[in-house]
N, C-alpha and C positions, 0 to 999 in steps of 0.2 A: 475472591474466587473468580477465576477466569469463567467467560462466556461458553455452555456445551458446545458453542460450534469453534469456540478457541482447542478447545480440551481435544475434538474431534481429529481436528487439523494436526496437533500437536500430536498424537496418537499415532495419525499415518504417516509422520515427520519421524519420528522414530521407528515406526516398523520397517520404512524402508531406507533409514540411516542418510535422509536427506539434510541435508546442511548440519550434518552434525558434529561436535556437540553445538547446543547453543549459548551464545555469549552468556558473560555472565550480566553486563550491563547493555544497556541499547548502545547501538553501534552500527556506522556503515561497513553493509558485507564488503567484500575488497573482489577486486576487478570479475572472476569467471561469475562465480556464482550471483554477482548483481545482475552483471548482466543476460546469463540464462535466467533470471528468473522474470528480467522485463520483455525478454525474447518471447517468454511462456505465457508473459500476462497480454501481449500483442497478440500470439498467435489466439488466442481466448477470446479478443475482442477483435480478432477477425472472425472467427466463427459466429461470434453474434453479429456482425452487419452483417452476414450470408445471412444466417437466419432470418433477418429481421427485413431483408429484402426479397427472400423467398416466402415471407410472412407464415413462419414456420413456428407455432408457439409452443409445439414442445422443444424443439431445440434453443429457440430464444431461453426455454426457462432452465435447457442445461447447460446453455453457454451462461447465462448468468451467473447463475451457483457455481460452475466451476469459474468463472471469472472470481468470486469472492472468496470461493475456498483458496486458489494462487498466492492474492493481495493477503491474507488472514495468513496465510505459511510466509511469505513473504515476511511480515512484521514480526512474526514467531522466530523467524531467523537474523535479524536485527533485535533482537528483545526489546521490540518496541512495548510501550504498557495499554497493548487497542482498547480494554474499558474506558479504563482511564482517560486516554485520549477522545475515543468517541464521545464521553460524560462531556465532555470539555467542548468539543463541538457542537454536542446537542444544545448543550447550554446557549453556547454563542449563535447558532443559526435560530433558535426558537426568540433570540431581544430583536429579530433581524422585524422590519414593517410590509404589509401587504400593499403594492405599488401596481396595480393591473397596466400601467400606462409604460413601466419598467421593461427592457428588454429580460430581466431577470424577475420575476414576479414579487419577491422577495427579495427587499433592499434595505443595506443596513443603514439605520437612523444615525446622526451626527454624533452621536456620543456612545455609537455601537464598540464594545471592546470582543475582539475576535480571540479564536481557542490559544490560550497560553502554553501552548504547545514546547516552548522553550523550557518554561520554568517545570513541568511535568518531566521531562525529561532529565532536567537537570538534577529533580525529586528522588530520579529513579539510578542515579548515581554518573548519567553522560554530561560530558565537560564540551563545550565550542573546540576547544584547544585536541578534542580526541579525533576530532576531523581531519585536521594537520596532521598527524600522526598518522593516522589512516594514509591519506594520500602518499605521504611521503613512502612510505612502508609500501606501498603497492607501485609506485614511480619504479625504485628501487630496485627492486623485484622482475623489472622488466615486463610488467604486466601493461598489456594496450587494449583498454575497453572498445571493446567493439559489438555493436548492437546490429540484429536484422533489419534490412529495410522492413521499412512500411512502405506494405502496398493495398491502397484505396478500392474498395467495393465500391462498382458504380452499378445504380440501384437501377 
């Protein structure tokens, strides 16, 4: 059973007929819709460095959530499996060791195995070989990815 804020996502994804229908297997979206949707998750986390330089916390905590709800529809339209995956994450960041001396606080030990992100997917019925196919397919097509600049909040 998907997460209520999967269900929620998914709910607004269909009421307003965004990316739809959705795959039947996980898959990369092809050329428009990837990239408005990395366009939407940029403009999202432009608004939180304003906010968070205007040190504004209700805005910080609506540019958040709306930054997660983006990324959560975003993987909803890939049929990514996000419990799943996250499980899989949680998993692997929690063997990770406490290093206060680390640039990252949290460092993974010699014999840390990271999220089997491949094999999960590949569980959930996506092949390597469908990437190819994707790209090819959207080459083809005439499709030219093209992303909004990024432009830097200076605090």
């Amino acid at each position: 059973m998907p997460s209520h804020e999967i269900i929620d996502v998914q709910q607004f994804m269909e009421k307003f007929n965004i990316d739809q229908p959705f795959p039947t297997k996980p898959t990369v979206l092809p050329g428009h819709p990837i990239c408005r949707r990395i366009n939407h998750i940029e403009e999202e986390m432009e608004e939180l460095r304003q906010a968070v330089v205007a040190q504004d916390l209700p805005a910080i905590a609506d540019a958040l959530v709306d930054l997660v709800y983006v990324i959560k529809g975003t993987a909803l339209a890939m049929q990514l499996p996000w419990d799943m995956l996250w499980a899989d994450v949680q998993r692997a960041n929690m063997t990770k060791e406490y290093d206060p001396t680390a640039a990252k606080i949290a460092v993974k030990p010699k014999d840390w195995q990271g999220p089997q992100t491949q094999l999960i997917l590949e569980l959930m019925g996506w092949r390597p070989d469908d990437l190819k196919r994707s790209v090819v397919a959207t080459a083809t097509k005439g499709v030219q990815l093209e992303l909004a600049p990024r432009t830097p909040v200076q605090p």
